[in-house]
C-alpha positions in Angstrom: -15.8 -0.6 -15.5 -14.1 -3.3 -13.1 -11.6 -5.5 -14.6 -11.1 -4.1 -17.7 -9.0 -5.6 -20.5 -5.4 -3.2 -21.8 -5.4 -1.5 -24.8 -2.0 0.0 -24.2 -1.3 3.2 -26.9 1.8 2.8 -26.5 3.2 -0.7 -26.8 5.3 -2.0 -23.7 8.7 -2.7 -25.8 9.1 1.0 -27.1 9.8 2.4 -23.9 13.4 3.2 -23.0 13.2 2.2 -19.4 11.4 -0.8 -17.3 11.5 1.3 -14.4 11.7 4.9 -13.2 12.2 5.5 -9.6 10.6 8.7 -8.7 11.6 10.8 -5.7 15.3 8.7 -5.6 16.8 11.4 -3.2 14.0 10.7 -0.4 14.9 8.2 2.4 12.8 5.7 1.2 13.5 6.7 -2.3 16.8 5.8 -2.2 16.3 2.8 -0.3 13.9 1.5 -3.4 16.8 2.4 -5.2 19.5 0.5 -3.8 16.8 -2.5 -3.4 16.6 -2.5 -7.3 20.9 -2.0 -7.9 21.1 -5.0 -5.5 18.4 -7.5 -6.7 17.0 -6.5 -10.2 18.3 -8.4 -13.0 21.7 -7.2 -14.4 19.6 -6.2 -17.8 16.7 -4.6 -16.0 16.1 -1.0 -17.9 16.3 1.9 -14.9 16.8 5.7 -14.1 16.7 7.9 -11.2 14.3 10.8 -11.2 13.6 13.6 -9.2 13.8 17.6 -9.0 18.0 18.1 -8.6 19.8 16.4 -11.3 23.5 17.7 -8.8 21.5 15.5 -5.2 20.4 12.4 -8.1 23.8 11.8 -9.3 25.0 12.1 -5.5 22.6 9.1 -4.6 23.6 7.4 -7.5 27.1 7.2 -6.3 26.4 5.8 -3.0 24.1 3.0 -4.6 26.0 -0.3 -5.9 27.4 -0.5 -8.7 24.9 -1.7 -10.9 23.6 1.8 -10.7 26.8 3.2 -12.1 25.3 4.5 -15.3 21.6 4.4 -14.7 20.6 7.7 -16.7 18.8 10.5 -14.6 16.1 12.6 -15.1 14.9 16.0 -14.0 11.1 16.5 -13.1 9.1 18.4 -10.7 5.5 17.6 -9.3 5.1 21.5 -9.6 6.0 21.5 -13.4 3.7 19.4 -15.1 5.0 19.2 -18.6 8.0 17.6 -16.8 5.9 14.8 -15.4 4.8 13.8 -19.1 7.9 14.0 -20.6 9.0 11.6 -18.0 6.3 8.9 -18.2 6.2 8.0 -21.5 10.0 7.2 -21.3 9.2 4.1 -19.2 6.9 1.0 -18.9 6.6 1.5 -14.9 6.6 5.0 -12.4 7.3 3.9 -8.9 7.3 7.0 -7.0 7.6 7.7 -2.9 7.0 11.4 -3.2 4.6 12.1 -0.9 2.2 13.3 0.7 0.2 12.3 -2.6 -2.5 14.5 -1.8 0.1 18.0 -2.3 2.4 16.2 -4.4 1.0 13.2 -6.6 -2.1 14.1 -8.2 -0.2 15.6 -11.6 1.9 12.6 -12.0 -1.1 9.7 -11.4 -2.5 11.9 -14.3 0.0 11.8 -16.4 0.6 8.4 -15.7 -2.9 7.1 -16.5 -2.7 9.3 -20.0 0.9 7.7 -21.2 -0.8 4.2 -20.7 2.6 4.3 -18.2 2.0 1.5 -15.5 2.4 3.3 -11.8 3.3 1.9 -8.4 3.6 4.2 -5.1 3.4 3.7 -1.0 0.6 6.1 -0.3 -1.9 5.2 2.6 -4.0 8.5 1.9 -7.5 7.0 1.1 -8.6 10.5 -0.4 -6.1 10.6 -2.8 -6.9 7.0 -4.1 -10.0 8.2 -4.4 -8.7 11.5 -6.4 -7.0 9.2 -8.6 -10.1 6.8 -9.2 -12.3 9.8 -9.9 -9.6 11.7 -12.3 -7.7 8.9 -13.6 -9.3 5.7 -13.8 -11.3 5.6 -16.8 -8.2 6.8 -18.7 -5.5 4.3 -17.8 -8.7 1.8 -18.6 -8.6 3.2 -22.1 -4.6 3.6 -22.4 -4.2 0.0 -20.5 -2.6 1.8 -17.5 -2.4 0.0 -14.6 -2.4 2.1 -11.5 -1.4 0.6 -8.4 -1.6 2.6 -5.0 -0.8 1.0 -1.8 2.8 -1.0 -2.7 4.2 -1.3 0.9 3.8 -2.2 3.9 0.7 -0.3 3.4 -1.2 -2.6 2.0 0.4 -5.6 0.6 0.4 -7.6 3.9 -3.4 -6.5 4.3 -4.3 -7.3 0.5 -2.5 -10.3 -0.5 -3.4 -11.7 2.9 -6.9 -12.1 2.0 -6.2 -12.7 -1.8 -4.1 -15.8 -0.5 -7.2 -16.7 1.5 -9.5 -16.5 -1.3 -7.1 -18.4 -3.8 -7.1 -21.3 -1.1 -10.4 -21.4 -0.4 -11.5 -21.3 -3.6 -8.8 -24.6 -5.1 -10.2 -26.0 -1.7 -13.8 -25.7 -2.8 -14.4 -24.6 0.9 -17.3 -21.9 0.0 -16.7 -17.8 0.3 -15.2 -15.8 2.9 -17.3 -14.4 5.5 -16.3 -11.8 8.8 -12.7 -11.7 8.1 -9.8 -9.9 10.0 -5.6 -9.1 9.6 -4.2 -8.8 12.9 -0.5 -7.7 13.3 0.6 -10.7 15.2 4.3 -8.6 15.8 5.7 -5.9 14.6 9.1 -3.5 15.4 9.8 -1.0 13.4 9.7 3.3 13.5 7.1 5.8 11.7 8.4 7.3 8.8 8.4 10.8 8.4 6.5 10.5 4.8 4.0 8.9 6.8 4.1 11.6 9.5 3.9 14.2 6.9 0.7 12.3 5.5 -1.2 12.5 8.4 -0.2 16.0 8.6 -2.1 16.6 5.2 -5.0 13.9 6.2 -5.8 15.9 9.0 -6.3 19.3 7.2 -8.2 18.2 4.4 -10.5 16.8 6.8 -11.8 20.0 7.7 -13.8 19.8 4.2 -16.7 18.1 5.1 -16.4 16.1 1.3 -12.9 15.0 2.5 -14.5 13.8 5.9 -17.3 12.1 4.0 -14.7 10.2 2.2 -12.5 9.0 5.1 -15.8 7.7 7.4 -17.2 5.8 4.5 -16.1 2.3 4.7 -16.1 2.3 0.9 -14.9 5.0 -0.2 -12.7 3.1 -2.3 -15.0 0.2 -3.3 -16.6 2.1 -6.8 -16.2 3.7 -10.0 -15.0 7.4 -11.1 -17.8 10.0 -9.7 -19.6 7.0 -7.8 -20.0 6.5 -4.0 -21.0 3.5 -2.6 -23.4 4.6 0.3 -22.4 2.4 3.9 -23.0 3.2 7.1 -19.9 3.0 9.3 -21.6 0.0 11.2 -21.7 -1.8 8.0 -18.4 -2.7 8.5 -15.9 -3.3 11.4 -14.5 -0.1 13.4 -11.1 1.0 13.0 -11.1 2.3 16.0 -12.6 -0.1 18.3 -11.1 -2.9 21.1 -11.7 -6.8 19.6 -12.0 -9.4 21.8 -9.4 -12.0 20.2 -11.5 -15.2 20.5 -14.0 -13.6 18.1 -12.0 -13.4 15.2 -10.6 -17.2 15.9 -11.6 -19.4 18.6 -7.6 -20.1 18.7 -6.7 -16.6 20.2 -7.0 -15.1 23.4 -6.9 -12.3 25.4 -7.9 -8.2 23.4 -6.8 -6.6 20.3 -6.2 -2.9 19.9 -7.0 -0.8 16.8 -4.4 -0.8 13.9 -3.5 3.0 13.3 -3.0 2.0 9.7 -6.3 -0.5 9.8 -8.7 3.2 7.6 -6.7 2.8 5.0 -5.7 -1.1 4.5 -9.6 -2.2 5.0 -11.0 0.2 2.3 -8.0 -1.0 0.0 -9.0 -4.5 0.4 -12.8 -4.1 0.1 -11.6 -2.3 -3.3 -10.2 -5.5 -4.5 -13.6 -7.2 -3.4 -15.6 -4.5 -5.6 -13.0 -5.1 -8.4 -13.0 -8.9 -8.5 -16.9 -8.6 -8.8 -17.4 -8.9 -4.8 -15.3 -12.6 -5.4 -14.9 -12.9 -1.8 -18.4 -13.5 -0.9 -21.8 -12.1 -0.4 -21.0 -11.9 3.1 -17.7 -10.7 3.4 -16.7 -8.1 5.4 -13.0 -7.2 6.9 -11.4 -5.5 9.6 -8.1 -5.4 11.2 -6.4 -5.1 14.8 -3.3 -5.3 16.6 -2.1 -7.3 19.4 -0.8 -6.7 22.2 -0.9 -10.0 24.0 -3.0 -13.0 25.5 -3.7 -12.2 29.0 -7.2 -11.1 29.1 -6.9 -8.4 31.7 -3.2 -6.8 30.9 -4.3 -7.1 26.9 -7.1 -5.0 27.6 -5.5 -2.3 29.3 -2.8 -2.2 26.7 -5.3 -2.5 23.7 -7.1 0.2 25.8 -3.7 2.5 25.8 -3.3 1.9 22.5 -7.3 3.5 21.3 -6.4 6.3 23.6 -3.1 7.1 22.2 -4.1 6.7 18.8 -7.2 9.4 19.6 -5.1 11.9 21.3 -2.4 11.8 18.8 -4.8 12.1 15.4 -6.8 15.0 17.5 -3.5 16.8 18.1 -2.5 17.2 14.4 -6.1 18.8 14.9 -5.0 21.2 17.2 -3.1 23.8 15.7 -1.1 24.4 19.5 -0.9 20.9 20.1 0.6 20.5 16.9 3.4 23.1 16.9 4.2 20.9 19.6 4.3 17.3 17.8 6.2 18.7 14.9 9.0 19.4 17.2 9.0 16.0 18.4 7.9 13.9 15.2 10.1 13.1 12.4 10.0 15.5 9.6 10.1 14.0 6.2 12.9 12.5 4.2 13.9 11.8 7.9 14.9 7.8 9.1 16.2 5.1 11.5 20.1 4.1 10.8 20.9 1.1 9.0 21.5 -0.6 11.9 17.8 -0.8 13.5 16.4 -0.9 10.0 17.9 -4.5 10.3 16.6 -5.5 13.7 13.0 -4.5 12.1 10.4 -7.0 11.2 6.6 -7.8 11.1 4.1 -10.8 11.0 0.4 -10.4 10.5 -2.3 -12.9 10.6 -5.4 -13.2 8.6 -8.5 -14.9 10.1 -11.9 -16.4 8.5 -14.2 -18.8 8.2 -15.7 -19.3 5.3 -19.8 -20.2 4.7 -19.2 -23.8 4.9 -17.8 -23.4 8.5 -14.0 -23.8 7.6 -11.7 -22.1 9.1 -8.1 -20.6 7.8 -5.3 -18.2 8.7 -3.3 -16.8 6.0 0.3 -14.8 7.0 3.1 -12.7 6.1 6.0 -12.6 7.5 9.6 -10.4 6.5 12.2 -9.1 8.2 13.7 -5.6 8.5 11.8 -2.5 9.7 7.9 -2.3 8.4 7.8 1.1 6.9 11.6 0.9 5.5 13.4 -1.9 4.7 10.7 -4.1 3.9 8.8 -1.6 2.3 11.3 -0.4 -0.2 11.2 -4.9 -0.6 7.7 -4.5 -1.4 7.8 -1.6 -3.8 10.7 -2.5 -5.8 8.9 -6.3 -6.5 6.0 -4.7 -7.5 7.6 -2.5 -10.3 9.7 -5.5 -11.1 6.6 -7.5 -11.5 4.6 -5.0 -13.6 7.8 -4.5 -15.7 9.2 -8.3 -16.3 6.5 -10.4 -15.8 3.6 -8.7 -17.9 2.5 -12.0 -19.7 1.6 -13.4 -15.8 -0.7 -10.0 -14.8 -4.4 -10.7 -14.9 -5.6 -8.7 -18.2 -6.7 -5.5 -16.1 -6.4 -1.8 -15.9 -7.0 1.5 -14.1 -7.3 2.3 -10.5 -6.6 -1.4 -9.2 -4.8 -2.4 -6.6 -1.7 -5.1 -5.5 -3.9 -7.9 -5.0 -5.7 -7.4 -8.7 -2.9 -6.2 -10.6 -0.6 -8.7 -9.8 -1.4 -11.1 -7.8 0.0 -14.7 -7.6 2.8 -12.9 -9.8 4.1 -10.7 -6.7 3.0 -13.0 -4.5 5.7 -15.1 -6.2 7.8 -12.4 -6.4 8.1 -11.7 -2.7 8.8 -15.3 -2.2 11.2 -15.2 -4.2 12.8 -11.8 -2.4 12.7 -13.7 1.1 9.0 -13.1 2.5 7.2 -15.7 4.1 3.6 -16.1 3.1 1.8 -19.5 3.5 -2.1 -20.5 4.3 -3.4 -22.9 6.1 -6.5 -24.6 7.4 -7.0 -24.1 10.8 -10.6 -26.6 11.1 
């Protein structure tokens, strides 16, 4: 099932559109959007879609002017028929309409069925796993490829490791072994799509399927109706302090849990399981954050960090504690100005040593806030890479994800677009 060759239905140079940028009126909709008007070549194919055609046309005027005629078009995750009308018009679907759980499952459908290549931002590992179970074997047979995870959740975390592994491999170094991102720095806000997410994350987690779903380590890492049994000690915690020298002998002091880290590990491990476990018999992945070098004041703040990060995801629990948060949390479609999207940036770091005792450190650097500005980077390369440079994609489809759909081709890409990412041997 993994690493399947296209069959598209429907061949690529029919379609009236490269790219279709569902949800344009969101926050980071539009930002995607005015990404493309400012860097997508001048003869790049694109439209605007999303429920009002009177609030598309208002975001089109207040994009550049490349976007001056870009066509629009009407649809509705609530009207299905709409959804397939709209895919088949276009080669890729890059949609931020979220959560994907209540909004997205109709379009990754539809998607998969049009042999329509599909990019989006989610971080919900139960809907990747909705969308491997419903849609994969489908976008195999229509040469789909369906790509979740296009932003600053997961690209850092995927093609850090995928960078690794090329290396590695030219170097004739061996196989990855314990392996693990760390954001090195980081400033930037929480969206409120992300928010929102959470939101939904935490009620379906009163199902006890959902819950199976978001303990299991590999939730992700197998084919539609499969589940790849694995203990939660089988892998690292998402939830647990580091001590920094373990991960490299280079680093000091403690690492705190990366609130993100559930969803970015089990999206990596799925490019493992898709690449035929490529990485190495004993690979295994986890990710942190720091929070400095100084053993005792990095523990404390690694230690404020687990607590926070329990209290907050038990609130959303809490239906009193949670009337509370909303009123303080940012509600969707809501953003930071401009202005301290600019003065955003991150840099993570991506340690292992390999099973002939080498070490190496991948990173990624950009600037511009995480979940914004470099995000809408991140998403708009990847639709521009499954659109324009289709005779550079590995010869895959279904449910895959950044590092196996594209690849050295977006790692390129995001070169190209001002992102720094480099390897290099550490001993």
């Amino acid at each position: 099932m993994f690493g399947s060759p296209r069959h598209a239905m429907v061949a690529p140079m029919s379609r009236e559109f490269d790219v279709i940028v569902y949800g344009a009126t969101g926050f980071v909709g539009e930002l995607t959007a005015r990404y493309l008007a400012e860097h997508a070549p001048a003869d790049t194919k694109i439209a605007l879609a999303g429920r009002s055609e009177t609030k598309l046309a208002a975001i089109r005027a207040k994009l550049p002017a490349a976007a001056a005629n870009w066509p629009l078009v009407v649809a509705d995750s609530d009207t299905p028929s709409s959804l397939d009308a709209m895919v088949v018009r276009t080669q890729v679907i890059c949609t931020t309409v979220g959560p994907y759980l209540r909004y997205g499952q109709a379009l990754v459908t539809a998607a998969a069925s049009a042999g329509t290549d599909y990019v989006d931002l989610t971080g919900e590992v139960p809907f990747v796993r909705y969308s491997i179970d419903k849609a994969h074997e489908t976008a195999v047979a229509t040469g789909a490829r369906i790509v979740h995870a296009c932003g600053f959740d997961s690209i850092p975390s995927d093609l850090g490791v995928y960078l690794l592994y090329r290396r590695i491999s030219d170097d004739d170094a061996g196989h990855l072994t314990d392996t693990t991102m760390i954001v090195k720095a980081m400033r930037g806000g929480v969206s409120g799509g992300t928010i929102d997410s959470m939101r939904v994350i935490s009620d379906q987690a009163k199902d006890p399927a959902v819950r199976r779903v978001l303990l299991n380590p590999q939730a992700l890492s197998s084919g539609p109706a499969e589940t790849v049994a694995a203990r939660r000690s089988s892998e690292p915690s998402d939830i647990s302090l580091v001590r920094a020298k373990a991960v490299d002998p280079s680093l000091r002091g403690t690492l705190a849990p990366f609130f993100m880290a559930s969803a970015n590990t089990r999206i990596v491990r799925r490019s493992n399981a898709l690449l035929h476990d490529a990485y190495g018999p004993y690979f295994h992945y986890g990710e942190a954050m720091a929070v400095g070098s100084t053993p005792v004041v990095s523990t404390i703040a690694a230690s404020a960090v687990a607590v926070s990060l329990g209290a907050f995801f038990g609130g959303l629990s809490i239906p009193p504690v949670r009337k509370v948060l909303d009123r303080v949390l940012p509600a969707p479609g809501d953003g930071p100005s401009e202005k301290a999207r600019d003065k955003g940036y991150f840099v993570t770091q991506t340690f292992t040593r390999t099973t002939t005792g080498a070490r190496y450190r991948s990173q990624i650097r950009a600037s511009g806030d995480p979940g914004y500005k470099a995000t809408a980077v991140m998403l708009g390369e990847s639709a521009l890479t499954l659109a324009l440079d289709r005779d550079k994609l590995p010869a895959r489809a279904g449910v895959l994800t950044p590092a196996v759909a594209m690849g050295d081709a977006l790692a390129d890409r995001l070169r190209a677009a001002g992102l720094s990412l480099d390897v290099q041997k550490l001993g």
